[in-house]
C-alpha positions in Angstrom: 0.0 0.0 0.0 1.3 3.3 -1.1 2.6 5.3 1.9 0.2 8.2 1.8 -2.6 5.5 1.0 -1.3 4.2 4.3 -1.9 7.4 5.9 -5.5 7.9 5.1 -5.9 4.7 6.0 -4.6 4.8 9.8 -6.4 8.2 10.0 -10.0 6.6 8.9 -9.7 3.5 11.7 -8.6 6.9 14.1 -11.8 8.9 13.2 -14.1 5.4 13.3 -12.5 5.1 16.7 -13.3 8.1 17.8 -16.7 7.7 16.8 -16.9 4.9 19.0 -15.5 6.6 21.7 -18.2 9.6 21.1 -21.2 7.3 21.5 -19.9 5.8 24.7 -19.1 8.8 26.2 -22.6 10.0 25.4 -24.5 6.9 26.4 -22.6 7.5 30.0 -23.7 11.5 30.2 -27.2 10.6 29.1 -27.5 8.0 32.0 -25.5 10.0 34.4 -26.7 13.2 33.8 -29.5 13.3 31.8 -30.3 14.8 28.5 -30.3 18.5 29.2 -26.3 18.4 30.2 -26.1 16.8 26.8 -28.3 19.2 24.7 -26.2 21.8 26.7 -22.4 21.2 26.1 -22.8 17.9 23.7 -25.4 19.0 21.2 -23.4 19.1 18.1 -21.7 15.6 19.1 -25.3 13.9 19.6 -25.9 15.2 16.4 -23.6 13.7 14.9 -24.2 10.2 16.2 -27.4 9.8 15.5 -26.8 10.9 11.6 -24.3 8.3 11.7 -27.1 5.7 12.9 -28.9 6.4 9.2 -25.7 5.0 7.4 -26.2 1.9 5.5 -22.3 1.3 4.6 -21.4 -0.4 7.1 -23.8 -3.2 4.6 -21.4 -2.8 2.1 -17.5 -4.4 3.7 -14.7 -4.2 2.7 -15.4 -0.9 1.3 -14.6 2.2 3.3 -18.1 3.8 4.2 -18.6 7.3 2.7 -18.0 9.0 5.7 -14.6 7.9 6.5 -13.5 8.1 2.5 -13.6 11.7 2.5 -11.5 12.6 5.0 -9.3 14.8 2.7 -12.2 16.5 0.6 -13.9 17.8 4.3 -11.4 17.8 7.0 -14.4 19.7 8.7 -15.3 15.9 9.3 -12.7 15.7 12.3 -14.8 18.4 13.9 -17.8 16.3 14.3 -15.7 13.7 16.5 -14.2 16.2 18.5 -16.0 14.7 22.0 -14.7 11.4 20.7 -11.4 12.0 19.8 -11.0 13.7 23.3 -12.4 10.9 25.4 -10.0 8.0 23.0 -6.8 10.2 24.3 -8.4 10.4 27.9 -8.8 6.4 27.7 -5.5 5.6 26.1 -3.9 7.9 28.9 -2.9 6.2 31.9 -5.1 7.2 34.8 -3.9 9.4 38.3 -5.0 9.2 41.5 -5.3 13.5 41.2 -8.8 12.8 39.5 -10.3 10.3 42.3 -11.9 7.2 42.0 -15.5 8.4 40.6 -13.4 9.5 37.1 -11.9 6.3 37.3 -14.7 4.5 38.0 -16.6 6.9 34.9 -13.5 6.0 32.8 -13.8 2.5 33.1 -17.3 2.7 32.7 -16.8 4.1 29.2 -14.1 1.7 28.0 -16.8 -1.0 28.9 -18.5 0.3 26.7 -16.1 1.0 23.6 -15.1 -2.9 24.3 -18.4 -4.3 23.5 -19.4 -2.3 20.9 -16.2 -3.4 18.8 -17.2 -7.0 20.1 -20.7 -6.6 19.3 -19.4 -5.1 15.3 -19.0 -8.2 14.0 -22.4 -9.2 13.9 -22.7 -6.8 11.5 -20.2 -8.3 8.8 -21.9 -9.6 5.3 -21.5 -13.5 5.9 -21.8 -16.1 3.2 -24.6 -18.3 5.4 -28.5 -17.8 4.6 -29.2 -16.8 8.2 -26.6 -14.2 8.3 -27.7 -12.3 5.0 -31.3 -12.4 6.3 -30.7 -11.1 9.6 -28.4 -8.0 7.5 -30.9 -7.7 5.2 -33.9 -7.4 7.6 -31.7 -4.8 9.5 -31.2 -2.9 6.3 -35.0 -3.0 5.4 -35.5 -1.7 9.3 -33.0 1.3 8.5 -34.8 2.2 4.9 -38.0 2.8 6.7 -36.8 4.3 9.7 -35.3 7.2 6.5 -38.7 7.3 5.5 -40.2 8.2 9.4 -37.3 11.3 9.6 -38.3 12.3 5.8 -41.6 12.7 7.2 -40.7 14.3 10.9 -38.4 17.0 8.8 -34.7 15.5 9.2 -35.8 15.6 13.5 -32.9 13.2 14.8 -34.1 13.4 18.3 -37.7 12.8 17.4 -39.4 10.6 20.0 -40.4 8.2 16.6 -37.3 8.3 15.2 -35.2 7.6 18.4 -37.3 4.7 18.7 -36.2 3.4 15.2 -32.7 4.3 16.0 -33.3 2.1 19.6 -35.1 -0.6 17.6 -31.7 -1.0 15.6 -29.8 -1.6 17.8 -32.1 -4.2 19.7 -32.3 -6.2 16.2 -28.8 -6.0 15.6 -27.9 -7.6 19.5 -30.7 -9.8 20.5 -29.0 -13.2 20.9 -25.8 -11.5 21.7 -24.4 -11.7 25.0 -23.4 -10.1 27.6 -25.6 -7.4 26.8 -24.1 -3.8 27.1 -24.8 -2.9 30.9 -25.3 1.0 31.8 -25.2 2.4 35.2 -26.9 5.6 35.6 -29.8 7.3 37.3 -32.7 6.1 37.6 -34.5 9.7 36.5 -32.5 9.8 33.7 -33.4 6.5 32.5 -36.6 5.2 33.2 -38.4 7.1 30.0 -38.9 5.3 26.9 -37.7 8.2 25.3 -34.6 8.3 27.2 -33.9 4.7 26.9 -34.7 4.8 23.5 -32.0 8.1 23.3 -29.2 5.3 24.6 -30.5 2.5 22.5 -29.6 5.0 19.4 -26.2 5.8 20.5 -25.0 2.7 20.9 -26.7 1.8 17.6 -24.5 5.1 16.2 -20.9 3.4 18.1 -21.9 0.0 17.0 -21.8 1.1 13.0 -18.7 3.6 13.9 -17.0 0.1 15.2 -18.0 -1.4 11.7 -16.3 1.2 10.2 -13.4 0.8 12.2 -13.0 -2.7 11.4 -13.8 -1.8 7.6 -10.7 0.2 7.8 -8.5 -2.5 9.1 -8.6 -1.8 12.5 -8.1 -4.6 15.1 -7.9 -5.7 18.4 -4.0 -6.7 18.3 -3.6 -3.2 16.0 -5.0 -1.7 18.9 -3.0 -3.1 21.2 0.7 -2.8 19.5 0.0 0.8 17.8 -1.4 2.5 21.6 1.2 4.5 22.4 1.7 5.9 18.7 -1.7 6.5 18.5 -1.8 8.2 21.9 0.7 10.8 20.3 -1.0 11.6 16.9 -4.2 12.3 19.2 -2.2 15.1 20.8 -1.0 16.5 18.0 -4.8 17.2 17.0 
């Protein structure tokens, strides 16, 4: 692979990351503190995941989705990601006792999540058995109407009727997987359908940015052997 090829390549599996990263963090706020602290200081990042919920590419491996591929024509793209790409360096940075044991404990909380959503991505690779391709194409079907309801609500992402096709995703996509993302939170902030719904579509948002990141080449032992170098490219952003 061409060395600048190479480049775009390591930055797409970054941004995907990040992505990842963006949804978890979310999902934790939303539980934690509720919806208002995110419409407050997360807006534009909530936004962003829950477009990212109404991409079908993740349908189409090994191709790059659409989002990632244009890194280079909008560099505005990195913008999007910023809560995510923040909260990757904060996980991939070794924690101090300075910040206590609830950031530790909110940290940890996090990775969880990251961890199974990049487990829980490979549900969503094409495979060459019947059942496979049926359960993708059913989920694929689920995501073409769910573009029709947000047609029809005026583009509203955080729609009471589209959330709940965002949530209803996600639930398709991880029924007979297991263990089953666990979130801690408040009980206020949790207990409405619409606000359960609201975390339903996140992690529906991380699971397809962990498609993408595994579109991209990304991988566990990647992960794992390229931390530290990746810890310093974050900082230089």
């Amino acid at each position: 692979m061409p060395q600048h090829a190479s480049v775009l390549r390591s930055q797409q599996r970054l941004l995907a990351l990040a992505a990842v990263c963006q949804a978890a963090q979310l999902v934790h706020v939303l539980a934690t503190q509720g919806e208002a602290r995110v419409q407050q200081h997360y807006a534009d990042a909530l936004q962003a995941s829950l477009q990212l919920g109404l991409s079908r590419d993740w349908a189409q491996d090994p191709a790059v989705p659409v989002w990632l591929a244009d890194l280079e024509a909008q560099p505005a793209q990195w913008l999007h990601w910023r809560l995510g790409l923040q909260t990757l360096e904060r996980l991939l940075t070794p924690p101090t006792v300075p910040h206590g044991r609830p950031s530790i404990a909110a940290r940890r909380e996090v990775q969880g999540h990251v961890q199974r959503l990049l487990r829980q991505s490979r549900r969503l690779r094409p495979g060459k058995s019947r059942p496979a391709q049926d359960r993708l194409a059913a989920l694929l079907k689920q995501q073409q109407v769910l573009e029709q309801r947000v047609a029809f609500f005026a583009g509203d992402l955080n729609h009471a009727a589209v959330l709940a096709g965002l949530a209803g995703l996600y639930l398709s996509a991880t029924q007979h997987q297991k263990p089953r993302i666990l979130i801690r939170g408040q009980a206020m902030h949790m207990s409405q359908p619409i606000q359960a719904d609201r975390l339903r579509a996140c992690l529906w948002s991380g699971l397809l940015a962990a498609a993408a990141w595994r579109q991209a080449g990304g991988s566990w032992m990647q992960l794992l052997l390229q931390r530290r170098a990746l810890l310093e490219y974050l900082k230089t952003l």
